[in-house]
LUMNUVO-217293 format. One record per residue (C-alpha): residue in three letters; x, y, z. Coordinates in steps of 0.5 Angstrom, whole numbers, plus 2048, in hexadecimal, padded with zeros to 3 digits. Layout:
BEGIN
rest, east, north, up
ALA, X, Y, Z
...
***
This chain:
BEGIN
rest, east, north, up
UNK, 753, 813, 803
UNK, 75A, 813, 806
UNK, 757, 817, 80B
UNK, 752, 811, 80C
UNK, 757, 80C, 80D
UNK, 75C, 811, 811
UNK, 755, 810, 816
UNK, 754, 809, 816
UNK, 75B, 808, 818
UNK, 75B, 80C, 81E
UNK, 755, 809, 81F
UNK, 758, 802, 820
UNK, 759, 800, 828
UNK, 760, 801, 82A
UNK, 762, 7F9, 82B
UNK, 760, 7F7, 824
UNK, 767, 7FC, 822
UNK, 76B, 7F8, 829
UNK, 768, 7F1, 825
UNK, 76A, 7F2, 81E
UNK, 771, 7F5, 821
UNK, 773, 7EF, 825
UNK, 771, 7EA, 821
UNK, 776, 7E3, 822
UNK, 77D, 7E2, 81F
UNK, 77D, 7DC, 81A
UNK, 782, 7D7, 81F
UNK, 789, 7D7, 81D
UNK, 78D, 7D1, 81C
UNK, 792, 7CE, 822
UNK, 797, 7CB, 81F
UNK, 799, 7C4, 823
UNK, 7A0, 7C3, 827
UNK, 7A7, 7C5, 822
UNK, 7AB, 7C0, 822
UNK, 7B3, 7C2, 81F
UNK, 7B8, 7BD, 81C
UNK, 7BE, 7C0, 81E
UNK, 7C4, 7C1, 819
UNK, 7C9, 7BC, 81A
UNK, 7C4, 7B6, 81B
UNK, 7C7, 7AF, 818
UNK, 7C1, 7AD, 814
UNK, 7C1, 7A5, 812
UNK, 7BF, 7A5, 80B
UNK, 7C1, 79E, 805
UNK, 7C1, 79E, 7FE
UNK, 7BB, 79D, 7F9
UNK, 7BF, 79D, 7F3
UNK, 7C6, 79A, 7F1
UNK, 7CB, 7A0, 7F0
UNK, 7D3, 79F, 7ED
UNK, 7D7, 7A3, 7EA
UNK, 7D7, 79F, 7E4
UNK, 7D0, 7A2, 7E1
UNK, 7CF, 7A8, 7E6
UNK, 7CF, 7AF, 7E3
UNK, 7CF, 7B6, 7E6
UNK, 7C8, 7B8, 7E8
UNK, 7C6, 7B0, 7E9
UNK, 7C1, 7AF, 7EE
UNK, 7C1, 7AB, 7F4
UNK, 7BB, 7A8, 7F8
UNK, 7BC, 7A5, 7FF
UNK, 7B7, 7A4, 806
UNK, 7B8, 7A4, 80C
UNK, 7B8, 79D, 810
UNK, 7B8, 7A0, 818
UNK, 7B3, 7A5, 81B
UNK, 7B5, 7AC, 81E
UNK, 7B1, 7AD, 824
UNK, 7B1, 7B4, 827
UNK, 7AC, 7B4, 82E
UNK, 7AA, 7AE, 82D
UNK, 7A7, 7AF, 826
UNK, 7A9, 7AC, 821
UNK, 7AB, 7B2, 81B
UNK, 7AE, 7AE, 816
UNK, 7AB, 7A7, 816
UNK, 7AF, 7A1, 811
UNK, 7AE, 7A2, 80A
UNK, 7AE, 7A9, 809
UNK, 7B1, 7AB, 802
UNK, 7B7, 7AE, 802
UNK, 7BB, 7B2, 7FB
UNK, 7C1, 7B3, 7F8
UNK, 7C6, 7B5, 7F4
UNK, 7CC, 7B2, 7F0
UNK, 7D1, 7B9, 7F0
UNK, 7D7, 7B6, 7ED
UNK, 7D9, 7B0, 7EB
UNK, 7E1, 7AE, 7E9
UNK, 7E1, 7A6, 7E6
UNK, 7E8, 7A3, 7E9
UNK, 7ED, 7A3, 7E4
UNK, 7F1, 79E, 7E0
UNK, 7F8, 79E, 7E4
UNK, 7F7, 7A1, 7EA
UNK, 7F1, 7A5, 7ED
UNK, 7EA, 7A4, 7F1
UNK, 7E3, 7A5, 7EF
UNK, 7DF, 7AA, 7F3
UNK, 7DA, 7AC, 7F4
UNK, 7D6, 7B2, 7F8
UNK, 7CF, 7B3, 7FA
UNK, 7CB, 7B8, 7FC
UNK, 7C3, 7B7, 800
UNK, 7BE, 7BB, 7FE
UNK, 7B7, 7BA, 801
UNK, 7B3, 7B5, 805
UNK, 7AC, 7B4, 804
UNK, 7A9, 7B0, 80B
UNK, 7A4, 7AB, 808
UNK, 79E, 7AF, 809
UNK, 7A1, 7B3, 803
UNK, 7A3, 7B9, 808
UNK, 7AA, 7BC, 805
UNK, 7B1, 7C0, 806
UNK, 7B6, 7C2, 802
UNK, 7BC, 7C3, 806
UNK, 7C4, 7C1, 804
UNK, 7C7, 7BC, 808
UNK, 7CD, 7B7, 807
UNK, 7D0, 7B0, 808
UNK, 7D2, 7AF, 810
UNK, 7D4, 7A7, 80F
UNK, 7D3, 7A2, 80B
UNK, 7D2, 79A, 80C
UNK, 7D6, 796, 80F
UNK, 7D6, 791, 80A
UNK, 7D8, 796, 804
UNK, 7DE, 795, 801
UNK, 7DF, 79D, 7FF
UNK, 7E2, 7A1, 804
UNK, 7DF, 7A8, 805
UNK, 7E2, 7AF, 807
UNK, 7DD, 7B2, 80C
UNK, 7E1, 7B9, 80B
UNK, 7E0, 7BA, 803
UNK, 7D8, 7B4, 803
UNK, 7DD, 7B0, 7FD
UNK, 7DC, 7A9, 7FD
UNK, 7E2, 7A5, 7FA
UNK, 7E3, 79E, 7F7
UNK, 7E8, 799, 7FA
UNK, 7EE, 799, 7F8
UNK, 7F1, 793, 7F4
UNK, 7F8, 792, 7F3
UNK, 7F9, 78C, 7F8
UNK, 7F4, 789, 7F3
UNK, 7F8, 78B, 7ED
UNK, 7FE, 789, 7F0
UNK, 7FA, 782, 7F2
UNK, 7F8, 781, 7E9
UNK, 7FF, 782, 7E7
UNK, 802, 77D, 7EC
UNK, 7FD, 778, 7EA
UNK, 7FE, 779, 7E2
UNK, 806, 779, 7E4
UNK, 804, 772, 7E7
UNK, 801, 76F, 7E2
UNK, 806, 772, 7DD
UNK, 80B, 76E, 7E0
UNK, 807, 768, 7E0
UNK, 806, 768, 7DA
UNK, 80D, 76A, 7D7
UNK, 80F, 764, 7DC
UNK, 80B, 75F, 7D8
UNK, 80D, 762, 7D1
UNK, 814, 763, 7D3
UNK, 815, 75C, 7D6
UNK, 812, 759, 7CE
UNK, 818, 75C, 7CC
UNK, 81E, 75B, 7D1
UNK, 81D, 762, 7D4
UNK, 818, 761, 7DA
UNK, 81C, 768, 7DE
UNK, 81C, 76C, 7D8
UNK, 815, 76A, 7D6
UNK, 813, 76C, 7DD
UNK, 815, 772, 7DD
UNK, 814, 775, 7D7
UNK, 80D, 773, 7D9
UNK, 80C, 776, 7DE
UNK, 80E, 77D, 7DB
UNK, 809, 77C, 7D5
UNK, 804, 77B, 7DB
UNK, 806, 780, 7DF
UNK, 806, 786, 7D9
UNK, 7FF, 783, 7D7
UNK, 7FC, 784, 7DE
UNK, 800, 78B, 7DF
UNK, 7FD, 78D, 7D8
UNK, 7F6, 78B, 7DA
UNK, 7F7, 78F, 7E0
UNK, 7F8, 795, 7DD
UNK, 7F3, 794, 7D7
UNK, 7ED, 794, 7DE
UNK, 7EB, 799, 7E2
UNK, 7EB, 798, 7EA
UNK, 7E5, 796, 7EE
UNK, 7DF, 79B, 7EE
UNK, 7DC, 79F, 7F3
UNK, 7D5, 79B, 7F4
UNK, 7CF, 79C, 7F9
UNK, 7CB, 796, 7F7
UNK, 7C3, 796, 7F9
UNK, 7C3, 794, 801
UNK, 7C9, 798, 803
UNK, 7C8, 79C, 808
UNK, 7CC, 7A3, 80A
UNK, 7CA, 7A9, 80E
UNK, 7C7, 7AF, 80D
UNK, 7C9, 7B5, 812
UNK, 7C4, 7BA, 810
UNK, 7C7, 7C3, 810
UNK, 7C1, 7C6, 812
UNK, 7BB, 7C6, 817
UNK, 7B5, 7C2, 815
UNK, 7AE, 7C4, 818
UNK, 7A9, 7C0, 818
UNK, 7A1, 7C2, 81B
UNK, 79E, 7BC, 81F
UNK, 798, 7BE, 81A
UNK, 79D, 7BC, 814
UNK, 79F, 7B5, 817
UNK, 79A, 7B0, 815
UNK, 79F, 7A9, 815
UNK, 798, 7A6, 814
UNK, 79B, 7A4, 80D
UNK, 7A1, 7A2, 80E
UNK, 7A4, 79B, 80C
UNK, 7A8, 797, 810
UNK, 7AE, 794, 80E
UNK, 7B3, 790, 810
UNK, 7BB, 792, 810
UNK, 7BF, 78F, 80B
UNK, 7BA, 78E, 806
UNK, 7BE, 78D, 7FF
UNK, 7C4, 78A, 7FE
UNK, 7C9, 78F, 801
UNK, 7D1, 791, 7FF
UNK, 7D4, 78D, 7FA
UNK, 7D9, 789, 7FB
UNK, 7E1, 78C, 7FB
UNK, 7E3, 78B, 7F5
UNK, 7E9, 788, 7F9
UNK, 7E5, 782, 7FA
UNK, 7E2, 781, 7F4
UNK, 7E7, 77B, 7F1
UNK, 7E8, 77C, 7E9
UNK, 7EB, 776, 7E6
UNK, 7F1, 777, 7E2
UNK, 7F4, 773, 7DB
UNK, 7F4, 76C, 7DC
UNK, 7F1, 76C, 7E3
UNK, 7EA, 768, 7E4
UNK, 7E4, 76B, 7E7
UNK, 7E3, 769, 7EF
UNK, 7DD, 764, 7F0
***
């Protein structure tokens, strides 16, 4: 029987062999054009959620998009309203005599809105303008303002109306300089001791605030990955943006009446 076939074979035309040995390929894939965002990239990106370091904690994430397009070659690779990630790595509440809030931010990953993504670590490069927090660029911490002008400002207005008050009690009683003295003390110590039972303000990046983002690594991108059709246009500056300073914010004091 092997003998049979052994014939059969060497029986078969020669080209048979050629065909079965060149039979085509399967084609493979071209990938498209590469396009790299280089580290170092300012990437413009606003805030989602409301952040403070009154409710944050360690570990807490943060959502934010992007508002501006970068185009590389004429091609749009990260198209406004992609999502980008974060995370809360520390958080430091301000203190009750002396003391900033802090607050430190570490991006995570950026997902294009055709749901292509990359993990990468990058940091905050500058804040909005209209923020109150300051930011150090060298450490990524953000920090609230101070308020020692503020709180000067609260203890002078209740000395003021102290001082009214004891005036119009002490004239009642034939004292009017003593009075108002005294009345200024009692105020001034009652605003002082406010001021030291309170915290300072908070470090607070409201939803709207925009900062940017300075990516530490390449991102590459394939052409065949681009598809912006599902992007989402968006406006710059939609939410409420910073909070106003907590400077600003006019707090009335005892025995004073709102504005109108």
């Amino acid at each position: 029987m092997c003998v049979r076939v052994l014939i059969v074979f060497c029986l078969l035309p020669a080209g048979i062999f050629a065909q079965l040995s060149e039979r085509p390929e399967p084609p493979k894939e071209h990938p498209g054009r590469q396009f790299v965002v280089t580290p170092g990239t300012r990437i413009p990106l606003s805030f989602i959620n409301s952040v403070s370091t009154k409710s944050a904690a360690e570990g807490d994430r943060v959502y934010l998009e992007t508002v501006f397009p970068i185009v590389l070659d004429g091609k749009v690779v990260i198209p406004p309203g992609s999502y980008v990630a974060g995370t809360i790595t520390q958080v430091k509440r301000p203190g009750r005599v002396k003391g900033r809030g802090e607050l430190y931010l570490r991006f995570d990953s950026l997902t294009l809105p055709n749901g292509v993504t990359r993990e990468f670590r990058a940091r905050v490069g500058a804040l909005d303008g209209r923020a109150t927090e300051d930011l150090d660029k060298n450490e990524g911490k953000i920090t609230s303002e101070g308020n020692k002008g503020g709180d000067a400002q609260k203890v002078g207005e209740a000395a003021a109306a102290g001082a009214s008050v004891g005036a119009i009690a002490g004239s009642v009683a034939g004292h009017g300089g003593m009075g108002a003295g005294i009345g200024a003390g009692a105020g001034a110590a009652a605003a002082l001791a406010g001021v030291l039972l309170s915290r300072g303000p908070e470090a607070v990046l409201a939803k709207g605030t925009t900062l940017e983002m300075v990516i530490d690594r390449p991102l590459a991108y394939d052409e065949t990955e681009l598809d912006n059709s599902l992007a989402r246009g968006r406006a710059i500056g939609d939410g409420p943006g910073p909070l106003p300073s907590h400077k600003q914010q006019s707090v009335p004091m005892p025995g004073s009446r709102f504005p109108l």
